[in-house]
N, C-alpha and C positions, 0 to 999 in steps of 0.2 A: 668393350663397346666398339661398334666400327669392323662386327668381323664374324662370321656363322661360325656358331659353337659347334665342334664335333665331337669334341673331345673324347667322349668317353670310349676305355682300349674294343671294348664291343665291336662300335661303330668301326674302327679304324681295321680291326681284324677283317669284318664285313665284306668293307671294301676292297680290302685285298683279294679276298677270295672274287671277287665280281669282277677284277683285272683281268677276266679272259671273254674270250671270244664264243658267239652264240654258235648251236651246233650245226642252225642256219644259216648256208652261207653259199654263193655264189658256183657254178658248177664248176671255174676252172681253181677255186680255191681248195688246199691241201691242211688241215689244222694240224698241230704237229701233238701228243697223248696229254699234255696240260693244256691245251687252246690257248695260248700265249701266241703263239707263232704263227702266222697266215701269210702261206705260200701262194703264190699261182702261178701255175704248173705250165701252164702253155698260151698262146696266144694274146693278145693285151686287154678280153674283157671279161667277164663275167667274174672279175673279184670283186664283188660285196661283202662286205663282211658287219657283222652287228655285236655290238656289246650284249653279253650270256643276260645282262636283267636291267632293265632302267635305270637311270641315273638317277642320284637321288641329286636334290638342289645342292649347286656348289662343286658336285663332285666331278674331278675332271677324270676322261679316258684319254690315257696315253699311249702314243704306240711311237717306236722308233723304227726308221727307215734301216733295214739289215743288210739288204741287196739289192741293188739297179740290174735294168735289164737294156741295153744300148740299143737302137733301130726303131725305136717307140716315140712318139711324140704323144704329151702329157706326163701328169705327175697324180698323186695321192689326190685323193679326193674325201675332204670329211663331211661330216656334219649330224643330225639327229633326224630321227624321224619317230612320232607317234605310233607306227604302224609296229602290233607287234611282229616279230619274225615269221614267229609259228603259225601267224595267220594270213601269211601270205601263199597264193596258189602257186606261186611260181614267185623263184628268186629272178628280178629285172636283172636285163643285162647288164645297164650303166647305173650308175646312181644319178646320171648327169645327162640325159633327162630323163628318163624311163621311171626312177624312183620317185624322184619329185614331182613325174605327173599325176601320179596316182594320192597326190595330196599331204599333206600333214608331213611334209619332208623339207630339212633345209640343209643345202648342201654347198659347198664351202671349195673351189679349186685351186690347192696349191700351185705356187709359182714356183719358180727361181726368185725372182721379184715382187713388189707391190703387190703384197699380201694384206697388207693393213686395208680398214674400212675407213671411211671420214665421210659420216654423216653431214651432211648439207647442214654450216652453220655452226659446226665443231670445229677443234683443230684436234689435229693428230696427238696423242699424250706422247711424251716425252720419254724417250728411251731410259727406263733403269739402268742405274751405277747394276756392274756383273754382281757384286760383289753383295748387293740388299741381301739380305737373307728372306724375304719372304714377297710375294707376288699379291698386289692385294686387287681384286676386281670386283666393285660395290663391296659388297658384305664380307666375300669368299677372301679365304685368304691361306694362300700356298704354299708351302714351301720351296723356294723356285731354285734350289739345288739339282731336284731330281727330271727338274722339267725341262736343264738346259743340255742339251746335245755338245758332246764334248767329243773335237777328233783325235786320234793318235799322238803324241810327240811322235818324230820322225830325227834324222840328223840334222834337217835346217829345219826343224819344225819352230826355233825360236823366232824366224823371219816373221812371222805370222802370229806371233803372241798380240801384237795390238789388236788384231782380229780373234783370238782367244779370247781375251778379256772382253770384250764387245760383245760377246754370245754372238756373233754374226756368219756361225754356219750358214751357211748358204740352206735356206728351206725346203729344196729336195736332195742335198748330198744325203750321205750314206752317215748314220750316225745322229741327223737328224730327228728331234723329237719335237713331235707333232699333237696336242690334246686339244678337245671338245670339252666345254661346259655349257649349261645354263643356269643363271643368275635372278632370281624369281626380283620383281618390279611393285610397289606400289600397288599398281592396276591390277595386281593378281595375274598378269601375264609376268613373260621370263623372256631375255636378252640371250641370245644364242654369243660366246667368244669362243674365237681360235684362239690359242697357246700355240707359239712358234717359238722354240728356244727360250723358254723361258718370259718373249714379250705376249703381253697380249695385244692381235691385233686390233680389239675393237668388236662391236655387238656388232655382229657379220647377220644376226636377223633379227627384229626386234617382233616382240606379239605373240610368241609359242606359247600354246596353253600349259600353265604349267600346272592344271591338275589333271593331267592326264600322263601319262609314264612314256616319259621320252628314254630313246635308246642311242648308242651311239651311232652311227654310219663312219666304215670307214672303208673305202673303194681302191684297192690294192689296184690299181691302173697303170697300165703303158709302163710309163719306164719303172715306176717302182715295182717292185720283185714278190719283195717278202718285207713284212713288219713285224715288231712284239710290240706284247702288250708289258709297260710299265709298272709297278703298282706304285702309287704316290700314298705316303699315310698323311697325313693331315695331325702333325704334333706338332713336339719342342724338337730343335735337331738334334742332331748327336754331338756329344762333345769331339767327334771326327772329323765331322763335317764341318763344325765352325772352326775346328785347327786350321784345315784346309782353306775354306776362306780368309784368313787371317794371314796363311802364308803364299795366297796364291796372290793377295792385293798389294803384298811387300817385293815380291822378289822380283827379279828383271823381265825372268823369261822361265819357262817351264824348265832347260835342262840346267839352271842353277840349280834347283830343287838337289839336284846329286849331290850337291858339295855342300849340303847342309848335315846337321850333326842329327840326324832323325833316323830312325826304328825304320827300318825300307819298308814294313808295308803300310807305313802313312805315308812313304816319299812315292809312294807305286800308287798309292789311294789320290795325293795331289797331282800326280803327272797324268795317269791313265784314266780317269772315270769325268 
């Protein structure tokens, strides 16, 4: 109760295959032979890029930041749009506005900062413990392991563990993972949320028709480079991954992890991912 059933392995196989990228996509973007990977190639516009098949209710598109490009002002740009790809005459150049002029589009511009929405008369929800194991927005509910952008240990990288645990990658660094969803409503209409490491910032549009086949929008812009596509399943987690939470909510700092008595590729699975 309190949570959209997915469950069954069908569904979750499904959506894996649907983690890529449409073969419509902006002219200075590059797909890499699985459409996971959307490069672009020169200049800072005409990356659009669109999820390969509508979203089904619930389900998020995730794509991580791979590479920045320095001299560019802006960031990532996401969001949905009703229009399918294939029936567009021409890929727009921005998504920001060009896309959303042509209607049934909602688009979403990553910051550095103040990404969250507050609706007039809300307050902001309260940042999740790192540590929940699962992300719940109305119905939908995530596994929020895969959703949160994790960066390197380094040799001071323990300086920064309070910022580790925090999920508070900064939301256009490099490593950054960035999802779309929509959340269907009562009224038969659906809540458009960004996914920023793991938080949600908030119905960033509210009123999307949701019987009609929303796609993701994701706008490879300015400074950002190149993305992948995520695949999130929607289960129980692995008993890997709750080791990992377990021992990530105990220890001081990431390079303890070393001097624990652990199998190195779960001490490599805790420190690296």
């Amino acid at each position: 109760q309190g949570q959209l059933k997915i469950a069954p392995a069908a569904m979750a196989a499904r959506w894996r295959l649907a983690a890529r990228f449409h073969h419509i996509h902006g002219a200075n973007i590059r797909l890499d032979a699985s459409r996971t990977q959307a490069t672009r190639v020169e200049s800072f516009a005409n990356g659009l890029c669109f999820s390969q098949e509508p979203l089904a209710p619930g389900q998020i598109f995730l794509v991580e930041i791979e590479e920045k490009e320095l001299g560019w002002c802006g960031h990532l740009r996401v969001g949905l749009t009703a229009h399918d790809p294939q029936s567009l005459e021409v890929v727009p150049e921005y998504s920001l506005p060009d896309l959303v002029n042509l209607g049934h589009t909602w688009v979403f511009a990553i910051t550095r900062n103040h990404n969250r929405v507050v609706v007039e008369g809300e307050e902001a929800q309260a940042r999740g413990q790192p540590w929940e194991p699962f992300l719940l927005i109305d119905r939908v509910r995530i596994p929020r392991d895969t959703l949160v952008g994790r960066s390197r240990p380094g040799r001071y990288s323990h300086i920064l563990d309070d910022l580790y645990k925090m999920n508070v990658l900064p939301a256009t660094a490099r490593r950054s993972r960035i999802g779309v969803l929509y959340a269907p409503q009562p009224d038969g209409t659906a809540d458009m949320h960004i996914v920023i490491n793991g938080e949600d910032m908030g119905p960033s549009a509210r009123g999307l028709p949701a019987t009609r086949p929303l796609y993701a929008v994701i706008d490879v812009f300015a400074s950002t480079k190149s993305v992948r596509v995520i695949p999130v399943d929607y289960g129980f987690l692995s008993l890997q991954t709750l080791c990992r939470l377990v021992i990530q909510k105990h220890i001081v700092h990431r390079l303890a992890i070393d001097g624990l008595d652990l199998p190195p590729p779960l001490k490599s699975w805790c420190q690296h991912e």
